[in-house]
N, C-alpha and C positions, 0 to 999 in steps of 0.2 A: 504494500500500500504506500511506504512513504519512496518507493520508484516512482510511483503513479504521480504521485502530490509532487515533485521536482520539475514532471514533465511538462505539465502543468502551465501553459503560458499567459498571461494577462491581454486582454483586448486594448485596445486603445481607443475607447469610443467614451463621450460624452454623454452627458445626464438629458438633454437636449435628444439626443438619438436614440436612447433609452426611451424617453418620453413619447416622439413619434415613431418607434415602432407599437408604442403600446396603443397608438392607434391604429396601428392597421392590423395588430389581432381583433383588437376592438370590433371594428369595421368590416371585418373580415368573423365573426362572431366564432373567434378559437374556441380550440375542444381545451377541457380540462387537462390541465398534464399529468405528471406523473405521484403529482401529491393528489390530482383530485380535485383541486381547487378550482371553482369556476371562475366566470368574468366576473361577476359580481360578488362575491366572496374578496376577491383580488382588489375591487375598488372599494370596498368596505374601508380599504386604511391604504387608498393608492400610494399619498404619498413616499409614505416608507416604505411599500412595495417595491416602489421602482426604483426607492434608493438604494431597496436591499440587493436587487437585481443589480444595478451599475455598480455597486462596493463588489458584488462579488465575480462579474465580470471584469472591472478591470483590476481588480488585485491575483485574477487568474485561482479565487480560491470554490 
């Protein structure tokens, strides 16, 4: 596992990018992923949603 976590590389995208792709699942009315979590569920507490999404894309964790 910690091979895996090395390999591991960080994105270089902005909170701005984050934000409109979160519109075009949006718009696009995406299926739940892999936790289940719907679209609405998701905008419940967008904000920190999509911080959480951008921290943990570009820290590559």
């Amino acid at each position: 596992m910690d091979q895996l976590k090395s390999q591991i590389k960080p994105f270089d995208i902005s909170k701005w990018e984050v934000k409109e792709e979160w519109g075009e699942v949006r718009a696009n009315k995406g299926a739940p992923g892999v936790d289940g979590q719907s679209i609405g569920e998701f905008e419940k507490d967008l904000k920190n949603n999509l911080y959480k999404v951008w921290n943990r894309m570009s820290s590559g964790s």
